[in-house]
Structure formats: C-alpha cells, structure tokens
N, C-alpha and C positions, 0 to 999 in steps of 0.2 A: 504494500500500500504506500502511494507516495502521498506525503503530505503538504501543501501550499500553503505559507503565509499570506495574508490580503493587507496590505496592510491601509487601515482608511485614513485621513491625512488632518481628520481632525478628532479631540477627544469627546467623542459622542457618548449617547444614552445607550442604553441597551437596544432601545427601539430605534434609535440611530443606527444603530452596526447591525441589525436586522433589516433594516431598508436598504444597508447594502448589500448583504447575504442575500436579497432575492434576487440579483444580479445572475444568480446560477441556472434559474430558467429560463435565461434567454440561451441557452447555451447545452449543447448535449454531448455529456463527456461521459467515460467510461466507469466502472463501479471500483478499480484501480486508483482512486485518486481522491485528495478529502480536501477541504480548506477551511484554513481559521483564518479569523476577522480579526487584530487588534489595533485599535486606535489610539494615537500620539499621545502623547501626554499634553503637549502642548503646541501649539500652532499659531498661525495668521490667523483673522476674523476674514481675510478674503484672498484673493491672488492679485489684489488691481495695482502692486506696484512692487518694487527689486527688495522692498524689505520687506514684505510679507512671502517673495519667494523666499530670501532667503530663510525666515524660520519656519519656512514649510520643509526645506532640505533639511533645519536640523533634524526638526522632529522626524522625521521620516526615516532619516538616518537612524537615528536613535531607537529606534520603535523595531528595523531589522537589523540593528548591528549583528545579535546573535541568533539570529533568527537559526544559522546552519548547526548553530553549539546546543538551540534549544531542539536539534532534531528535524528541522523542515528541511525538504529538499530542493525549493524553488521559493522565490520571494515574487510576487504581483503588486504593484503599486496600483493604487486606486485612484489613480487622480489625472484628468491631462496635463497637469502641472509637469509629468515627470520628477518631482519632486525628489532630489536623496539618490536619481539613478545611479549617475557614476560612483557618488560617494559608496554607497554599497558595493557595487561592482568591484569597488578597487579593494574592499576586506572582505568578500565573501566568494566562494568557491562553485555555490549554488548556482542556478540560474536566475538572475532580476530582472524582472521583465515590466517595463512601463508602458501606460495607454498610447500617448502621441507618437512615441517612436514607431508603435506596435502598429497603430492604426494610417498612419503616414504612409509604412512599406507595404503594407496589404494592398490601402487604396492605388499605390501604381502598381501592383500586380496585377489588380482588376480593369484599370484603366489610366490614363493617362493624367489625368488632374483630379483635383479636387475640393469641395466646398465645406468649410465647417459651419452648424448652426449651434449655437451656443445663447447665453442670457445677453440683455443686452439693447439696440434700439429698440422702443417702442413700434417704432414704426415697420419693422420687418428689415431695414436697411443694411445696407454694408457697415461695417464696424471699419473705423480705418484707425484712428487715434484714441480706441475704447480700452482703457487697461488691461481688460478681457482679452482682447486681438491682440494687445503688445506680448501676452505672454504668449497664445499662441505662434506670433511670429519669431520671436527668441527661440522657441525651440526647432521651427524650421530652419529658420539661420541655422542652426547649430547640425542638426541633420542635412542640410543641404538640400531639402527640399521647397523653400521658399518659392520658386520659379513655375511649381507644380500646383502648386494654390489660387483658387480661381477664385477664390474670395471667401470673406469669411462675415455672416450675417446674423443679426443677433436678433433675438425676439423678448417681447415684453415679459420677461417670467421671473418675478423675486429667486433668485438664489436661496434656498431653504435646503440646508446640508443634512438637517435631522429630517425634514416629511420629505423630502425630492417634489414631485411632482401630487404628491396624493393629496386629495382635495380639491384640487384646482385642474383635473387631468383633460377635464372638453374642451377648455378654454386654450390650455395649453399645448393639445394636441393637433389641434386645427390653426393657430401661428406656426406651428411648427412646419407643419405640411405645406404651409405658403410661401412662408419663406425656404424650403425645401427645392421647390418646384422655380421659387427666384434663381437657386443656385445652379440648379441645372439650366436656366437659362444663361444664367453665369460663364456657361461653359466648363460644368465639372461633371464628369463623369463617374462620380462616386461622391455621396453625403458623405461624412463625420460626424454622429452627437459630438458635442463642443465637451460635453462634461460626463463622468460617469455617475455624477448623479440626475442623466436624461436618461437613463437605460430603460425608465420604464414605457418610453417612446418608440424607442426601436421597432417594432413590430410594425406599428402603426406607421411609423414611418415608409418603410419599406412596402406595403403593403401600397402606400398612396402615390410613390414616387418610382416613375419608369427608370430608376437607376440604383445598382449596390447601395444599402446603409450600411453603414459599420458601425456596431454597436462598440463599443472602445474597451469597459473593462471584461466583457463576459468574452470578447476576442485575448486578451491576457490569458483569462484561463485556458485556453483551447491550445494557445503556443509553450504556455508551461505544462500541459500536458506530450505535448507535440516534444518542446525538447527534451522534456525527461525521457519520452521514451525511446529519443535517435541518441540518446548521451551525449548531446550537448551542452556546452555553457558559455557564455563571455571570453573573449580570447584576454590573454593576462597581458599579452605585449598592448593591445587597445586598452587597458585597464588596469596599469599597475598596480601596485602594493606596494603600500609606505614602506617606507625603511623604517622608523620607526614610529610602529601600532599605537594610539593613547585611545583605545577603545574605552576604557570607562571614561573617558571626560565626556562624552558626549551626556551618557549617565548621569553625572552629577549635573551636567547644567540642565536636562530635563525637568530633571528631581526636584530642582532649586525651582526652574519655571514653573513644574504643576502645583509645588506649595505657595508661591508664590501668587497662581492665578485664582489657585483655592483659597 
C-alpha cells in the first residue's frame, strides 16, 4: 500500500480538510494507494502578493519536511500556488508533486495552449495586473511556459478556503462556464481550474465546454500514483540537497507562528 501526503496550504477545520479530501472523487485511482490531509500550521490569509507567497513556502515546507521519515511515499501539494515545491524536492527523496506545474505539462500534452479561470473580475474579464494572475504568471515564468497561456480570466466568486464552493455552487457554476467558453475563444485549447479549491467544478465544467478541463489537485493524485508505480522521483542534479540540512528550524518557527496566531 502506498501512502500520499496532501498537504492543504492553510490550517483548517476538520470540515476544512474534509472539503479537501472530496477532491478524491473526481479522480479514479486504484485500491493500492491511501492519502492523508494535513494542514500548515500557519500561512498567508491569501496569495495576492511575494509575502504571502513567501509564508505559504514556509508553511508548506514545514508541514512535508518529514513527510518521507513519517512513512509516506509521495508528497501532493494542494494549492496552484506551488507553494514549498522545490524546497521539499531538495530534502526529500519521495516524489513532490504540485498542481500548476502538474497541470501546465498535461494541458500541452493535450493541446497547444491554454486558459486559466480562477476568483477574480466580477465581470468574467481577463485578469492582467490581478494579484491572483501575478502568481499564476511567476510560476509560468519559472516553468517556461508563459508563451502557452492564452489568458487567464477570473470570475466573481469570494475565495472561501474552508466551504470552497458549497452554498453558492448555481451561481458559481454558470460564471464559471462563461467565462470558460471566453477562454476558448481566447484561443486555449485546454481550461485550468485556477484553484484547487474549484474542484468541485470540474465536472461541470467539462461537461459544458467543447475543450479538456483539468481539474488540478485530483490530477496530482493520479501522477503520484502514476510515478510511484514506474519508480520514479525528482532528478537530485535539478534539485539539490543542502550541504548543510537545519530541518528543524523550519519547526521551531512554525511552532512559534501557530502559538503565536493562537
């Protein structure tokens, strides 16, 4: 039995980390494989600007340092932020697998471009200088796929990390789908959900749009399935290892943040 850490990127409720755990029905994986949820200690209130990424990394980091010492064999980050990717890569042996990178390479496997919809104008519009789009676009910079993006469109929908979408799902599902069908006129041959807390769109999505969705984190699990069982992981020369480890520091400043936020 292989086991996957999730890790969620903020310290939720229990009914928080259960709204992410449904993430697993969009998604049909084999009776070989389990996964646990555990959320940060401490984090950003958002991702809308370089210092709320950056204590997204720590927490993240911190949250899988030991993920491979406590027995898992693959780590999944829950967030398009990619939050914590390399940092982990570079002290763990396992596979760490993040949504944007994950769902970037898929959509040019499927097709040539593509559109992300994410929170964002009210109006259905293109996101151009929206915090939201700045982090998406840092991490295509950083992947190199920048040039493959046909725009990225945001819809009126509060960011709500603990409910996701429930409650407000008619209202939300039909922005979605319009601005969807914007993107493909956009000239993207493949949607993106902007966030893995839209997963519970997916379907619908797909269902109303003549082009691939990618649901983002319930694709993480499918390729941490996928590489565990071709034995693959992160190549060490793309992902060093310090020379010298100070894994508990991360620890202690967690520690100090969660009493602190407590």
């Amino acid at each position: 039995m292989h086991k996957v850490l999730v890790i969620v990127p903020f310290p939720l409720s229990d009914s928080g980390v259960e709204n992410r755990r449904a993430q697993k029905q969009w998604v049909s994986l084999g009776p070989d494989i389990e996964f646990d949820y555990r959320p940060v200690k401490a984090s950003c209130a958002n991702f809308d600007s370089p210092h709320d990424w950056l204590l997204a990394d720590v927490g993240v980091y911190e949250a899988g340092v030991s993920a491979q010492e406590d027995g898992y064999d693959a780590v999944c980050i829950d967030s398009m932020s990619d939050s914590g990717l390399g940092a982990l890569r570079s002290v763990l042996d396992i596979p760490v697998i993040a949504p944007a990178r994950t769902a970037y390479m898929v959509a040019l496997t499927l097709g040539n471009t593509f559109s992300i919809v994410s929170y964002g104008d009210p109006d259905g519009g293109r996101l151009a200088n929206d915090p939201i789009a700045m982090l998406y676009k840092k991490t295509q910079k950083e992947y190199g796929v920048s040039d493959r993006c046909a725009s990225i469109r945001g819809v009126a929908i509060d960011s709500d990390w603990e409910n996701l979408l429930t409650g407000k799902e008619e209202q939300a599902l039909s922005l979605m789908v319009e601005a969807g069908h914007q993107c493909v006129e956009d000239g993207a041959d493949v949607v993106i959900l902007g966030s893995t807390t839209l997963h519970q769109a997916g379907d619908h999505l797909a269902e109303h749009l003549p082009v691939p969705v990618i649901n983002p984190g319930p694709l993480t699990y499918k390729l941490a399935e996928l590489l565990l069982g071709l034995r693959l992981t992160h190549s060490r020369p793309g992902h060093p290892s310090p020379a010298t480890p100070k894994l508990d520091v991360a620890h202690a400043m967690l520690d100090a943040a969660q009493a602190f936020e407590s």
